[in-house]
KETORNU-500098 format. One line per 2 residues: number of its first residue (from 1); their letters; for each residue x, y, z of C-alpha. Coordinates in nm, 4 decimals, padded with zeros to 6 digits. Layout:
// residues N
NUM> A> X/Y/Z ~ ...
***
This chain:
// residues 376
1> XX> 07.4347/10.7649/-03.0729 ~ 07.5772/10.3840/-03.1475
3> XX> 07.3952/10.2982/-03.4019 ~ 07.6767/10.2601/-03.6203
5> XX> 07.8639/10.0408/-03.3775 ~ 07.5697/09.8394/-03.2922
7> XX> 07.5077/09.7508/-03.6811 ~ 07.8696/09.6501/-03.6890
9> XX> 07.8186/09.4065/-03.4264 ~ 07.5482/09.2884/-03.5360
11> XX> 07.7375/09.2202/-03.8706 ~ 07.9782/08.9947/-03.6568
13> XX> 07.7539/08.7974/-03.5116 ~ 07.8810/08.9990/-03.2163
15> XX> 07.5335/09.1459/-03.0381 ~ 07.3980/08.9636/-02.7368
17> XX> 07.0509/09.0268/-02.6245 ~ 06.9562/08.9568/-02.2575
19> XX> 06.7438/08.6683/-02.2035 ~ 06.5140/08.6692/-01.8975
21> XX> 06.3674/08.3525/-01.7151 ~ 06.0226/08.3204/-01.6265
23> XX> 06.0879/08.0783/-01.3377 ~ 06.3816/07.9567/-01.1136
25> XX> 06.7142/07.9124/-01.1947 ~ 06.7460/07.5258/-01.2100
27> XX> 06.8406/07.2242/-01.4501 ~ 06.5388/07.3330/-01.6327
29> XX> 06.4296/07.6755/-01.6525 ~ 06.1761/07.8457/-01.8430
31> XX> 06.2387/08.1219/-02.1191 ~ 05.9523/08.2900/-02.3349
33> XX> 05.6743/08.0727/-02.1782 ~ 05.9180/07.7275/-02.3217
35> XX> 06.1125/07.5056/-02.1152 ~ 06.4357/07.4386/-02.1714
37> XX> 06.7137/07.2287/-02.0220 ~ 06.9977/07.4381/-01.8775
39> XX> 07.3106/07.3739/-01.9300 ~ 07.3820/07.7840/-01.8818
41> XX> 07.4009/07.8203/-01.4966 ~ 07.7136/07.8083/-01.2383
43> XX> 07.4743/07.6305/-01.0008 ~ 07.6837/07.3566/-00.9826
45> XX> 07.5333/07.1841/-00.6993 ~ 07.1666/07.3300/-00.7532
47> XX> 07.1237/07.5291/-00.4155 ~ 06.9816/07.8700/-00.6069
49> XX> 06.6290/07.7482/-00.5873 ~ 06.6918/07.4605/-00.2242
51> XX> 06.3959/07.5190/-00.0198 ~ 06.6829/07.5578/00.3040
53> XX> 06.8106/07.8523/00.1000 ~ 06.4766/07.9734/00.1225
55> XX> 06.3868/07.9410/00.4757 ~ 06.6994/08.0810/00.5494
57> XX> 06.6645/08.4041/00.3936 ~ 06.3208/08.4671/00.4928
59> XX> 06.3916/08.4564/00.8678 ~ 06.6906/08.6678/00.8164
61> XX> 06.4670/08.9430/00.6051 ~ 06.2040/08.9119/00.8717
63> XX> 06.4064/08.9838/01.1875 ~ 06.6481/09.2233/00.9810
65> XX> 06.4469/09.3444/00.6961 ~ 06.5977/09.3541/00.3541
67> XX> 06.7640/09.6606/00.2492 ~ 07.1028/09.6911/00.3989
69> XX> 07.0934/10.1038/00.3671 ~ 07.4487/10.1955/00.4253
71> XX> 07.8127/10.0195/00.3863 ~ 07.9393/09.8029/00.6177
73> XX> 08.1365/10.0889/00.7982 ~ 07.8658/10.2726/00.8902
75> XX> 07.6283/09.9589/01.0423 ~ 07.4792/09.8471/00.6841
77> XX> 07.5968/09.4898/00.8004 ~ 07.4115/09.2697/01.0335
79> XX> 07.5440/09.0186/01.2828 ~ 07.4365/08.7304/01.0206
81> XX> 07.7292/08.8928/00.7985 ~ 07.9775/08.8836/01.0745
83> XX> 07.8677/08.5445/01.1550 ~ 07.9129/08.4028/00.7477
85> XX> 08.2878/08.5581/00.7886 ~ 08.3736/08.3692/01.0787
87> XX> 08.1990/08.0440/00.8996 ~ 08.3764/08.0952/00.5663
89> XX> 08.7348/08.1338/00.7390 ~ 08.6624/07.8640/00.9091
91> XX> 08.5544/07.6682/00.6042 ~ 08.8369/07.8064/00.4002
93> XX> 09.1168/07.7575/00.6378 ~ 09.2237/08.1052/00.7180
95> XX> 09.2242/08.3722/01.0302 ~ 08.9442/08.5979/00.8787
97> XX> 08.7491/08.7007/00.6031 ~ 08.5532/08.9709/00.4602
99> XX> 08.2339/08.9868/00.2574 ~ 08.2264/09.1808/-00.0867
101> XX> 07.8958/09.2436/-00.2961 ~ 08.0266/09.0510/-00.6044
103> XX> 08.3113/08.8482/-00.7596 ~ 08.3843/09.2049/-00.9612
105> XX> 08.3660/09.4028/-00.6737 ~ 08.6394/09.2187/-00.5134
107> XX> 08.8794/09.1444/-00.7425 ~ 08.8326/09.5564/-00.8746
109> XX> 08.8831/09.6243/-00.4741 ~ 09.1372/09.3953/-00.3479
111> XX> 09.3821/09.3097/-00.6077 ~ 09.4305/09.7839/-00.6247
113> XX> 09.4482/09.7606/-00.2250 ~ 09.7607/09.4742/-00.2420
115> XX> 09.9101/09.6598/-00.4785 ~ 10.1738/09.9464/-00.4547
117> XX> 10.3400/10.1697/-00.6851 ~ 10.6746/09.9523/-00.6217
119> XX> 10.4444/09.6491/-00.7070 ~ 10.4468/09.4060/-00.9739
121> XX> 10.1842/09.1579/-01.0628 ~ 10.2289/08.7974/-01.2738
123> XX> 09.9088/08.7593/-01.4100 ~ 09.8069/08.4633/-01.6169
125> XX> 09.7111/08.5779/-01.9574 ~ 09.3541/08.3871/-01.9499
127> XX> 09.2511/08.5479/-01.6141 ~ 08.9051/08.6740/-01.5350
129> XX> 08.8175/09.0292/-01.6528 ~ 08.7830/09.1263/-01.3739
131> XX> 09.1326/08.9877/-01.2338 ~ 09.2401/09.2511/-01.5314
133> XX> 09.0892/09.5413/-01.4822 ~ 09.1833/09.4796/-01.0759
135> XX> 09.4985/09.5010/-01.2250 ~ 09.4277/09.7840/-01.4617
137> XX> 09.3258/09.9951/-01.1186 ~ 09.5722/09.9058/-00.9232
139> XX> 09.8705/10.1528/-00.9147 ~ 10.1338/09.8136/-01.0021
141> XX> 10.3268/09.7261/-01.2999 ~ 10.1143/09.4211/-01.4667
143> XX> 10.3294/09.1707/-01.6578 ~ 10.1410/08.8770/-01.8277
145> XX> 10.2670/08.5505/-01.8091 ~ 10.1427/08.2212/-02.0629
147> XX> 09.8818/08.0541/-01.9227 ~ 09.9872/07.7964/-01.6895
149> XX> 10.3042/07.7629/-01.7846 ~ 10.5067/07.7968/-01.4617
151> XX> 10.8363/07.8358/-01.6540 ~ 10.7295/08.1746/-01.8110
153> XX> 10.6488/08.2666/-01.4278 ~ 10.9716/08.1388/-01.2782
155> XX> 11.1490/08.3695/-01.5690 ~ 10.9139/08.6485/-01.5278
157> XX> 10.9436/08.6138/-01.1179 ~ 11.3376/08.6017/-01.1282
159> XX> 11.3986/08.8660/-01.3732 ~ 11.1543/09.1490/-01.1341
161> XX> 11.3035/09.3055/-00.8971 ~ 10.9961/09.4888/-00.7474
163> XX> 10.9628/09.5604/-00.3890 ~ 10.6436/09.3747/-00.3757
165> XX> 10.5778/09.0767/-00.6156 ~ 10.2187/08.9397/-00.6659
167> XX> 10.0770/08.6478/-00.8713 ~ 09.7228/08.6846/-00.9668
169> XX> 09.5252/08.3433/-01.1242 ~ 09.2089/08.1783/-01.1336
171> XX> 09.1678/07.8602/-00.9511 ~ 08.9262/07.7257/-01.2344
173> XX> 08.9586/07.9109/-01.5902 ~ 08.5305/07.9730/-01.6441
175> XX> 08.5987/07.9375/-02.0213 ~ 08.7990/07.6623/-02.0450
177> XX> 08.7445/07.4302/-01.7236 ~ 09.0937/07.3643/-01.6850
179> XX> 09.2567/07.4018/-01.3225 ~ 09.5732/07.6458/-01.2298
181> XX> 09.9167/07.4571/-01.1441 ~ 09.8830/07.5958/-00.8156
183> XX> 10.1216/07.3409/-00.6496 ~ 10.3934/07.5360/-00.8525
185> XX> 10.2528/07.8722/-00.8418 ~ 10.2432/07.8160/-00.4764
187> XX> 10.6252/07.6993/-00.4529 ~ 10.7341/07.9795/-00.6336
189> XX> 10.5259/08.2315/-00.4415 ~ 10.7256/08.0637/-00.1598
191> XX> 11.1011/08.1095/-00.3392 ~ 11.0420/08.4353/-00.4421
193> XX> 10.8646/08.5449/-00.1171 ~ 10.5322/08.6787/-00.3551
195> XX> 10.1822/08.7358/-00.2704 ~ 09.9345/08.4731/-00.4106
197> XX> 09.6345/08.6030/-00.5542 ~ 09.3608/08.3172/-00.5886
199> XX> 09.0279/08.4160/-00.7609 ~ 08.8583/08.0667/-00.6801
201> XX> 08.4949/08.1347/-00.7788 ~ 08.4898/07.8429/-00.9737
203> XX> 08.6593/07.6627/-00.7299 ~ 08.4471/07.7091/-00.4307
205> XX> 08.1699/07.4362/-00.3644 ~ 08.3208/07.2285/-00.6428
207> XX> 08.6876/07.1128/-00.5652 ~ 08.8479/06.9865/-00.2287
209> XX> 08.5038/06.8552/-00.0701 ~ 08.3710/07.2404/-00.1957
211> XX> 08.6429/07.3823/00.0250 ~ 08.8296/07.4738/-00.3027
213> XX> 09.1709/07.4864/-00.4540 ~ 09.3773/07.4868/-00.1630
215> XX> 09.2711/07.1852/-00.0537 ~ 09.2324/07.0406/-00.3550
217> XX> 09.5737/07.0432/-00.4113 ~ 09.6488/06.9640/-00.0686
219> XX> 09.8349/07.3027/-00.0001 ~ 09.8027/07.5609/00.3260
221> XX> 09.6675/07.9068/00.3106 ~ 10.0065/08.0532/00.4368
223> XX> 09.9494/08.4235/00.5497 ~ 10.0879/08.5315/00.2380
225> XX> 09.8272/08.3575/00.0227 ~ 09.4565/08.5522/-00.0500
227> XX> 09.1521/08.3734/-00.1754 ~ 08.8648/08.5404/-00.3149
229> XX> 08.5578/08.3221/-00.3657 ~ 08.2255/08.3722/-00.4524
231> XX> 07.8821/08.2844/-00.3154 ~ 07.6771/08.3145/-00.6486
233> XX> 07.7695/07.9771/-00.8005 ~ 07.8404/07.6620/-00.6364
235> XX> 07.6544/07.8147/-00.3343 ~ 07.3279/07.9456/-00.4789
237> XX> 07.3460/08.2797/-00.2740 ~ 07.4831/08.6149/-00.3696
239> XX> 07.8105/08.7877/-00.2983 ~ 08.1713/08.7470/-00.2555
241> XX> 08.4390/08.6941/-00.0457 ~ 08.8351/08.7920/00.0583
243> XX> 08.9867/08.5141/00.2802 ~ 09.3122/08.5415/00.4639
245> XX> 09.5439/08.6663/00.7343 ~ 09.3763/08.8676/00.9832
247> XX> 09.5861/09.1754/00.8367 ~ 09.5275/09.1658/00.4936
249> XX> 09.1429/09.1372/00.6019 ~ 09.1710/09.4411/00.7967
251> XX> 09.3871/09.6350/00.5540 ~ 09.1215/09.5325/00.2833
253> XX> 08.8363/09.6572/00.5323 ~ 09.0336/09.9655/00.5592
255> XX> 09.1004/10.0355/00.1941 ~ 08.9561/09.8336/-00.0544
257> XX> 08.7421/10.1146/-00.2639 ~ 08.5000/09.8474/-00.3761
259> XX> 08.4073/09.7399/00.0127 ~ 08.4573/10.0274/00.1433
261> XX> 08.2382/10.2356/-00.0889 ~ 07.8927/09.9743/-00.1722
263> XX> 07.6284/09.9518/00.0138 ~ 07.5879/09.5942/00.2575
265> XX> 07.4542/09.3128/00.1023 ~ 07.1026/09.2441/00.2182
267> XX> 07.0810/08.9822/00.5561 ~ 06.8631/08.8014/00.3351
269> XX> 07.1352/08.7313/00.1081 ~ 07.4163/08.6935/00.4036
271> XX> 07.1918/08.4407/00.5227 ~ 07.1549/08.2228/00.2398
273> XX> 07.5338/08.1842/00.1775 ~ 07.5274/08.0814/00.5839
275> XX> 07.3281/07.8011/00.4810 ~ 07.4942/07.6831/00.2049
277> XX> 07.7937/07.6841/00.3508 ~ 07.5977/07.4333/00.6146
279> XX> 07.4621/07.2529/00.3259 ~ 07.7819/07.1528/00.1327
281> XX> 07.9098/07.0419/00.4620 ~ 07.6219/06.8610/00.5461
283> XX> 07.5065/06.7189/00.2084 ~ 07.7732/06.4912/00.0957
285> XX> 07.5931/06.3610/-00.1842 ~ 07.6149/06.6753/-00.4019
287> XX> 07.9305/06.6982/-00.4675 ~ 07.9108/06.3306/-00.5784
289> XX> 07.6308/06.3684/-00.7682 ~ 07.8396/06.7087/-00.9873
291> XX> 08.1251/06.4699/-01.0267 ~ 07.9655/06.1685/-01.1365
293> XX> 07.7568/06.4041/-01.3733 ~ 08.0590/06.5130/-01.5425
295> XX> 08.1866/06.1968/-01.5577 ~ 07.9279/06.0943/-01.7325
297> XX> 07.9267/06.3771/-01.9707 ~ 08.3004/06.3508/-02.0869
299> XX> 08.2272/06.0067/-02.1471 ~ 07.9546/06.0757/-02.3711
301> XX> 08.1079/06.3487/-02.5577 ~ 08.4431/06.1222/-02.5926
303> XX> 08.2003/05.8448/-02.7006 ~ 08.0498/06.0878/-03.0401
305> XX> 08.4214/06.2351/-03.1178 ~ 08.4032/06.5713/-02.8396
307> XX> 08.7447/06.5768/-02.6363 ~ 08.6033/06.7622/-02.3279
309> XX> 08.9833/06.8647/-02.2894 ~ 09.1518/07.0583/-02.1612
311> XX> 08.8362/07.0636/-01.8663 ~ 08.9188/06.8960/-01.5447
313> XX> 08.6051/07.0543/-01.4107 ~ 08.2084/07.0660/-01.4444
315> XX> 08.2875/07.3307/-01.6903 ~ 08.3407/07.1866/-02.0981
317> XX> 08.3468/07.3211/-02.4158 ~ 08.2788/07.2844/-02.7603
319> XX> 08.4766/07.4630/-03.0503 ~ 08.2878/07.5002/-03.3487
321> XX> 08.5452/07.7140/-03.5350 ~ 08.3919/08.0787/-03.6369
323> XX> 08.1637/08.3109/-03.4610 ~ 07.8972/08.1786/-03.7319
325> XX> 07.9502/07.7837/-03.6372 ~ 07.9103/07.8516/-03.2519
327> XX> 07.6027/08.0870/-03.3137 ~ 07.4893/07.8150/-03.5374
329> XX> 07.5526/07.4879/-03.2995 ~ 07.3790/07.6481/-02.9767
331> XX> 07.0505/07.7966/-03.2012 ~ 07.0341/07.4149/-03.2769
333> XX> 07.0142/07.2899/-03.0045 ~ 06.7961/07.6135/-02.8728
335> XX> 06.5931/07.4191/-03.1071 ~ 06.6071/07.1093/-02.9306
337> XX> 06.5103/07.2481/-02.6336 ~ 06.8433/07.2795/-02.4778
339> XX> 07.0143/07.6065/-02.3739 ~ 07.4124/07.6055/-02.4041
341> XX> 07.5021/07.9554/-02.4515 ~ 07.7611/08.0934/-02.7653
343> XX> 08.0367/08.2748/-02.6191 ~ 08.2126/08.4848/-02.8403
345> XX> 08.4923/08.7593/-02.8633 ~ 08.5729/08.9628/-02.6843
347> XX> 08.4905/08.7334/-02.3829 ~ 08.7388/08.4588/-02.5598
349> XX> 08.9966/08.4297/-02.8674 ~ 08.7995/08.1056/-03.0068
351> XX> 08.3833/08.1155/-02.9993 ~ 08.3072/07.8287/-02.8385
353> XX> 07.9515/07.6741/-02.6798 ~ 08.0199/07.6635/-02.3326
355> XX> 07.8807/07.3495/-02.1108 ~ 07.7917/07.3597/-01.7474
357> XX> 07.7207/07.0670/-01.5649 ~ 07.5232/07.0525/-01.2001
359> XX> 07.4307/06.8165/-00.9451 ~ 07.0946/06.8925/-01.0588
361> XX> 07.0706/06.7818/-01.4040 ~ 06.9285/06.4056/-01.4392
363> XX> 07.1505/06.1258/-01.6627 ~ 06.8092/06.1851/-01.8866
365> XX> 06.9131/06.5568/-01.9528 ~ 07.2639/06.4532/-02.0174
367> XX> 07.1685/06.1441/-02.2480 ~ 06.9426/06.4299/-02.4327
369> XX> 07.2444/06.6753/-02.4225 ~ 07.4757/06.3981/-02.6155
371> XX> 07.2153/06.2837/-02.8388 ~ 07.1536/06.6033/-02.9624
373> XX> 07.5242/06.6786/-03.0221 ~ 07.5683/06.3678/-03.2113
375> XX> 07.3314/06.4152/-03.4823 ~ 07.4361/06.7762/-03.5172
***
């Protein structure tokens, strides 16, 4: 039936197959019986394989089992998922918060449940897909605004005159690295008495002592601010999160489609996030260790002629030029023994290879990283 289409991609170096690991995600993982160092994974403090993460999740699937069976509203959730709410408002500063099954699955289910008819989102034109097609469900008038430039937003903001105004942005931009001005997003959320809409998977675990963005930037989750977070990177678990106001929480409880709709995450999983949570509070060092990794990594890259700008994060990239070039620089150093994945339309404009950098990966899988890229 797409044949046709698939051959086209194919043609433009377009078609991704799905790789599958044959052991742990980790700094070095193994693919097709090889092992590779990974420079793939959002495991940016390497807690998807800890042996706490572990432990955790195997008491939790032995007292609760594993399958959840039904939604939260009808007693799929355990008291392990109540309890990781409490922890992660707690943790990020707010009144409640409320557990989603993935990054997706919030932003698809919150950003519709904010938004009115008589609303009108500012979104930031390199936001997460699924930041746009939240927007794309909602019921809202979606106006795009340059990325990071607060200007366009003021203008944008000023000239609206919607009932309900909403700015939508990533914390951390996953293709680029590069941080949202949330200082001034926040003050004009403030002067033009807006919602702010922070997607800060990237964030979480990584900036602020892991608490993310907020605190990062030394700002207050004011009741009209959201954050949505995730569990499935910097924290090695599963899942997602909405944290808040106690009403928005409960209005999301009560309406977001995506919540209201799935099927619980397993305790198992709930549990795991518990303990990371624990971990990054606990374990000091890791965050140290991701910093002074990527430290050492734009230092390199400056070193051969790579400006790792405009990255302020864990997260760098590399721009070849064409589709061909990227495809052509990360099959390299595939044959070096190093994965750093190609990343292509229509995920991004420009292909570029994308670089992620974890508290896991050793200064000798960094030195190999550089090496490599220097006699490319």
């Amino acid at each position: 039936m797409f044949e046709k289409e698939l051959r086209r991609l194919e043609k433009d170096n377009l078609l991704r197959r799905l790789i599958a690991r044959g052991s742990p995600q980790g700094p070095v993982v193994t693919i097709g019986g090889k092992r590779y160092i990974n420079f793939s994974s959002n495991d940016y403090l390497g807690l998807a394989g800890h042996p706490e993460l572990l432990k955790a999740a195997a008491a939790a699937g032995k007292r609760f089992g594993f399958g959840s069976g039904a939604s939260r509203l009808l007693a799929g959730g355990s008291s392990i998922h109540e309890r990781l709410e409490e922890t992660t408002a707690a943790f990020k500063g707010t009144e409640a918060a409320v557990v989603f099954n993935s990054g997706y699955a919030a932003n698809t289910g919150i950003i519709p449940s904010l938004a009115t008819e008589s609303s009108v989102i500012f979104s930031d034109e390199l936001n997460h897909a699924s930041i746009i097609d939240g927007c794309r469900l909602s019921s809202a008038r979606v106006v795009v605004y340059t990325h990071g430039d607060k200007g366009h937003l003021e203008a944008l903001m000023k000239k609206e005159r919607a009932r309900k105004k909403i700015v939508a942005t990533d914390s951390v931009f996953s293709m680029d690295g590069d941080i949202a001005p949330l200082p001034d997003i926040h003050s004009l959320c403030r002067k033009y008495k807006a919602v702010l809409y922070i997607d800060d998977a990237h964030g979480t675990g990584v900036l602020g002592n892991g608490r993310g963005a907020l605190v990062h930037f030394g700002l207050t989750a004011e009741p009209w601010v959201v954050q949505m977070g995730t569990f499935s990177k910097a924290l090695g678990s599963f899942g997602a999160f909405a944290a808040g106001s106690r009403d928005i929480i409960d209005w999301l409880t009560n309406t977001a489609r995506g919540f209201m709709f799935s099927t619980a995450l397993p305790a198992p999983v709930a549990a795991a996030s518990m303990k990371a949570l624990a971990l990054i509070k606990e374990r000091k060092g890791l965050l140290r260790k991701l910093w002074s990794n990527r430290k050492m990594l734009a230092d390199g890259l400056r070193q051969i002629g790579h400006d790792e700008r405009p990255s302020e994060t864990p997260i760098i990239t590399i721009k070849p030029g064409s589709v061909k070039e990227t495809i052509a620089l990360s099959e390299y150093l595939w044959g070096k023994g190093i994965y750093v994945p190609a990343i292509r339309p229509p995920t991004v404009r420009e292909p570029r290879v994308r670089i992620a950098v974890t508290a896991a990966h050793s200064e000798r899988h960094l030195c190999l990283l550089i090496d490599a890229l220097n006699k490319f």
